[in-house]
KOLFIKOL-232290 format. One line per 4 residues: their letters; for each residue x, y, z of N, C-alpha, C. Coordinates in Angstrom, 2 decimals, decimal comma. Each point is the difference from the previous one (the first is absolute). Last residue first. Layout:
<sites>
a	X Y Z X Y Z X Y Z | ...
</sites>
This chain:
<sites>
xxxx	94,11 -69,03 -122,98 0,03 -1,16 0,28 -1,78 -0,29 -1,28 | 3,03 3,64 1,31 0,23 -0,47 -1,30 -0,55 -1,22 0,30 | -0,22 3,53 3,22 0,80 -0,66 0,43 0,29 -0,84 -1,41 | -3,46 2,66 -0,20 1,44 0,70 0,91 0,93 -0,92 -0,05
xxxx	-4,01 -1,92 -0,74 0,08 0,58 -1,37 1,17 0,88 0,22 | -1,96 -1,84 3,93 0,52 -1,39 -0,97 0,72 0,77 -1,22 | -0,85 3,43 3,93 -0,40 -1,23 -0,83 0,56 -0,90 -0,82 | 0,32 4,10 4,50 0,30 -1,49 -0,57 -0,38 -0,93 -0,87
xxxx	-0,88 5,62 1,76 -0,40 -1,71 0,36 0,57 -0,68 -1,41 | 1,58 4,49 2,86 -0,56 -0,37 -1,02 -0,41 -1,55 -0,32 | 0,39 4,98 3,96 0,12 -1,93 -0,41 -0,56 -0,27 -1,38 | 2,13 4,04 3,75 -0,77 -0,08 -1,06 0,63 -1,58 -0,64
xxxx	2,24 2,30 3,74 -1,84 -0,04 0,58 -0,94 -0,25 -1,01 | 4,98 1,76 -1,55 -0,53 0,18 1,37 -1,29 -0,39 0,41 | 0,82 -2,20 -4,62 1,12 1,50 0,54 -0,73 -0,11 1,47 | -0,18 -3,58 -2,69 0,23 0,74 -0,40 1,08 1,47 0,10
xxxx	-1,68 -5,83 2,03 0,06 1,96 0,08 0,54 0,34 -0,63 | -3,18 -4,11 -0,90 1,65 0,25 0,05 -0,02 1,18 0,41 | -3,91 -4,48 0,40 0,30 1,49 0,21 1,66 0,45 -0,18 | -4,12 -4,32 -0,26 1,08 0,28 0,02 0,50 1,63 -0,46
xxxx	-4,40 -3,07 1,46 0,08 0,78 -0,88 1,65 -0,11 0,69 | -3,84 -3,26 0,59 1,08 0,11 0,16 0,49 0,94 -0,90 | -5,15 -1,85 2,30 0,98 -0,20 -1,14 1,16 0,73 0,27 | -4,45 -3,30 2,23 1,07 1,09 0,24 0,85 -0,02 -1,64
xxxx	-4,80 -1,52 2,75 0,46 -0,10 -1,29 1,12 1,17 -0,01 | -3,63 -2,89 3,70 0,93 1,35 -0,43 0,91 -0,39 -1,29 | -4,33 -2,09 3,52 0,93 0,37 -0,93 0,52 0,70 -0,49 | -3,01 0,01 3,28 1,18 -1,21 0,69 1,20 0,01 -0,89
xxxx	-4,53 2,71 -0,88 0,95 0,45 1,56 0,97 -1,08 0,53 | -2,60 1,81 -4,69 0,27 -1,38 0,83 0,77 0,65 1,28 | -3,22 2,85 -3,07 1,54 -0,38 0,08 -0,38 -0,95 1,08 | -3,21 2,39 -3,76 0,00 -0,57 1,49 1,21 -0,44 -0,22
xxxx	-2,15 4,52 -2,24 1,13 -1,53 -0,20 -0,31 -0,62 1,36 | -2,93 3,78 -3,80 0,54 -0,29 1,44 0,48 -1,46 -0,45 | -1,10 4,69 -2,58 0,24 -1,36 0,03 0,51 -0,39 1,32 | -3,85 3,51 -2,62 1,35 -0,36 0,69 0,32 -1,52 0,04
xxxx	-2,15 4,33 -3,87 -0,04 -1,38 0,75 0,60 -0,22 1,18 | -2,82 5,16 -1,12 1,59 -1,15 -1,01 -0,21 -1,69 0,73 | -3,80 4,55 -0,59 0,38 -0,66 0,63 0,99 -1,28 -0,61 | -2,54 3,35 -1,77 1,01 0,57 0,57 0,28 -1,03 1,27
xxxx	-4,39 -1,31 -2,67 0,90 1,28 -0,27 0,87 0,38 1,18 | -1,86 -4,81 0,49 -0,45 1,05 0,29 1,06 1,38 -0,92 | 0,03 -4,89 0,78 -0,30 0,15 -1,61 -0,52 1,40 0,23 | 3,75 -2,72 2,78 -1,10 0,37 0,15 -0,33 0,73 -1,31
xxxx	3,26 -3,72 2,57 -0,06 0,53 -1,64 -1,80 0,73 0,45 | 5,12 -3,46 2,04 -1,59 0,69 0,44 -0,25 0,99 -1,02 | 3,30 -4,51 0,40 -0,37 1,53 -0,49 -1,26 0,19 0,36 | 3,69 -3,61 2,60 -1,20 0,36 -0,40 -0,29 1,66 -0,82
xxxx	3,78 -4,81 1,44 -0,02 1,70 -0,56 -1,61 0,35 -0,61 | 3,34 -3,70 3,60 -1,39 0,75 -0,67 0,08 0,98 -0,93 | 3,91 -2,10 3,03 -1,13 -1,18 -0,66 -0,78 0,11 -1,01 | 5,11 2,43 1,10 -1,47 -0,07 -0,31 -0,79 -1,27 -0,16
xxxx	4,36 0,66 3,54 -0,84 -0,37 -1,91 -1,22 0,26 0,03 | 3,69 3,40 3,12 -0,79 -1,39 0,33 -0,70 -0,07 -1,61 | 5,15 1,42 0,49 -1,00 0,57 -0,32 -1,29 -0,96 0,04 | 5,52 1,75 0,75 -1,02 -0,99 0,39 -1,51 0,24 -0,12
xxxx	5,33 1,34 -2,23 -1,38 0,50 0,36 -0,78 -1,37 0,47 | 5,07 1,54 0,05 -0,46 -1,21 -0,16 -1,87 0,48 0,63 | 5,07 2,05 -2,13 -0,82 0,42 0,87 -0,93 -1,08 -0,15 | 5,35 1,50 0,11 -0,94 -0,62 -0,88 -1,43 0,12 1,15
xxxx	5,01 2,36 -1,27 -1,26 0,05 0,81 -0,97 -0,87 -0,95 | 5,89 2,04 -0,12 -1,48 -1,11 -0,06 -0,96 -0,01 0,37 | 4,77 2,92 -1,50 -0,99 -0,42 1,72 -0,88 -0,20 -1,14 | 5,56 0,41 -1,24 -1,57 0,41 -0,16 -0,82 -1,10 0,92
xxxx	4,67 -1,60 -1,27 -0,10 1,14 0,52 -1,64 0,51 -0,44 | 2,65 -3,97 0,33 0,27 -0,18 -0,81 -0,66 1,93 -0,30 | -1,35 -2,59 3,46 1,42 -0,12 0,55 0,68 0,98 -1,56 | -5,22 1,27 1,65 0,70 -1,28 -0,60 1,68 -0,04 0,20
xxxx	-4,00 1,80 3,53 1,50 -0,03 -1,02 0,10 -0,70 -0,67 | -5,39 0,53 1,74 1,31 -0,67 0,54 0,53 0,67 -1,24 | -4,90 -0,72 1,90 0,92 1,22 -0,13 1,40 -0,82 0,17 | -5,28 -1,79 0,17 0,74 -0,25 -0,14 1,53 1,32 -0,66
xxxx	-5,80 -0,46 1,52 1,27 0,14 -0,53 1,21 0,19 0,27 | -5,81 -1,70 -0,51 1,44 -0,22 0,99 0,90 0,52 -0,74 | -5,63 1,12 0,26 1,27 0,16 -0,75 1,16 -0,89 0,95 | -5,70 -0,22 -0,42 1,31 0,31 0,44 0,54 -0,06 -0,53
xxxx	-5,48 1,00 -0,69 0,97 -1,17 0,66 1,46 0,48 0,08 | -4,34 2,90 -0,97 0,31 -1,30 -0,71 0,86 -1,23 -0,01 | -2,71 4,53 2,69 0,80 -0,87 0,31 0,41 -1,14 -1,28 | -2,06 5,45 -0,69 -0,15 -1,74 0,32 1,22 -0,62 0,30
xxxx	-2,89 5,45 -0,21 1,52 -1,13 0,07 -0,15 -0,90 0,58 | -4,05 2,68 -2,34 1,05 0,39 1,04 1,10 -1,27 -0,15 | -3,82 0,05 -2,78 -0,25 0,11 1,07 0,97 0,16 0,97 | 1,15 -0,15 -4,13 -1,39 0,96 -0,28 -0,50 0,48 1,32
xxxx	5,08 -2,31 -0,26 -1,67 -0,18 -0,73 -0,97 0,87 -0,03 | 5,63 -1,40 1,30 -0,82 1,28 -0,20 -1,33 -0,50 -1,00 | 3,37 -3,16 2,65 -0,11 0,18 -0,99 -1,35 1,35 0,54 | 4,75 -2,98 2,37 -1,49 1,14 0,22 -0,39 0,49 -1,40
xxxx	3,30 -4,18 3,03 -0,19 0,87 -1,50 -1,17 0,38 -0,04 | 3,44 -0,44 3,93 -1,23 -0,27 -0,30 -0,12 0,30 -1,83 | 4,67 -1,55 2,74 -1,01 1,18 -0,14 -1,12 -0,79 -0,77 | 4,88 -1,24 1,98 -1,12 -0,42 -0,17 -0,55 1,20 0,06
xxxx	5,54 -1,29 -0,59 -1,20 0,75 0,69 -1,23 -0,89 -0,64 | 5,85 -0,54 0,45 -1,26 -0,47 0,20 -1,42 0,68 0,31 | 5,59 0,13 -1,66 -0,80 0,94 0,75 -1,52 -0,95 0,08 | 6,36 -0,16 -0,91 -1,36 -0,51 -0,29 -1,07 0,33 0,90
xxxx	5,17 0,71 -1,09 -1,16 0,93 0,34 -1,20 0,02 -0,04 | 3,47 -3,27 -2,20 0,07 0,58 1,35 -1,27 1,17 -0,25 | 0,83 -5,61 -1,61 -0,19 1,59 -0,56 0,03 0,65 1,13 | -0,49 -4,60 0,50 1,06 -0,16 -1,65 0,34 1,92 -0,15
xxxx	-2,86 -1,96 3,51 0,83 -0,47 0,35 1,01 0,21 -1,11 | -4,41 1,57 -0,05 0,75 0,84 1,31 1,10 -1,14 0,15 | -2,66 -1,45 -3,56 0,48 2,03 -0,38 0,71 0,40 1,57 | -1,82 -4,83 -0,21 1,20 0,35 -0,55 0,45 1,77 -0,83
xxxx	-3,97 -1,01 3,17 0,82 -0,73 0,48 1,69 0,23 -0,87 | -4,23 1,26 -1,71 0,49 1,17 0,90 1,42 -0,85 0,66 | -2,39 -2,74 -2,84 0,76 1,11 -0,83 0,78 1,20 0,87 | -2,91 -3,69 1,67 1,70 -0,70 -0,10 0,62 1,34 -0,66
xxxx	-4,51 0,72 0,95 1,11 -0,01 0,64 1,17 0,01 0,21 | -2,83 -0,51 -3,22 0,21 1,19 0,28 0,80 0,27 1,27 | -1,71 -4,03 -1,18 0,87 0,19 -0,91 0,33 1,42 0,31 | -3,55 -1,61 2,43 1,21 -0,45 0,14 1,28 0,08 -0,78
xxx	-4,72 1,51 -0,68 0,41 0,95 1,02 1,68 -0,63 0,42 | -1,47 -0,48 -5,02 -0,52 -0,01 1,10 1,22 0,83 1,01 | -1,08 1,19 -4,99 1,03 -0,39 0,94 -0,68 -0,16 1,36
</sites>
């Protein structure tokens, strides 16, 4: 989902739905080497009219160009892998969220829904 379509989406959740919420956060991944920046979150918080809260979440994430393995033939020593990311491109995806109970989310699938 581009950056414009996402729009239009926020656009019609704050005009069709009440209590609609807008945030941005970092997405931070835990590595070996301490905590990484891996790209962003947008999310989206809203009423449905028909009763229960929504949250969809829209990961932005820069493309891999590269993927290099590194490999040493030394005893006790493991492989690594390094990525080169594009810094213009981004590759976003779209998770859908239902509340449950107080502050707890269950995600939305095709296979939930009978589809």
């Amino acid at each position: 989902m581009n950056d414009d379509k996402w729009q239009e989406l926020v656009d019609a959740a704050q005009k069709h739905f009440k209590y609609v919420q807008l945030s941005h956060e970092d997405l931070i991944l835990e590595t070996s080497d301490g905590s990484q920046k891996q790209g962003t979150q947008d999310i989206l918080i809203f009423d449905h009219p028909q009763g229960g809260k929504y949250k969809l979440v829209r990961e932005n994430r820069p493309v891999v160009l590269e993927k290099k393995e590194l490999y040493s033939h030394r005893a006790g020593q493991g492989a690594q892998t390094q990525y080169k990311f594009s810094e213009t491109d981004f590759s976003h995806k779209l998770k859908v969220y239902k509340e449950v109970d107080f502050d707890e989310w269950e995600e939305v699938t095709l296979d939930k829904l009978g589809l």
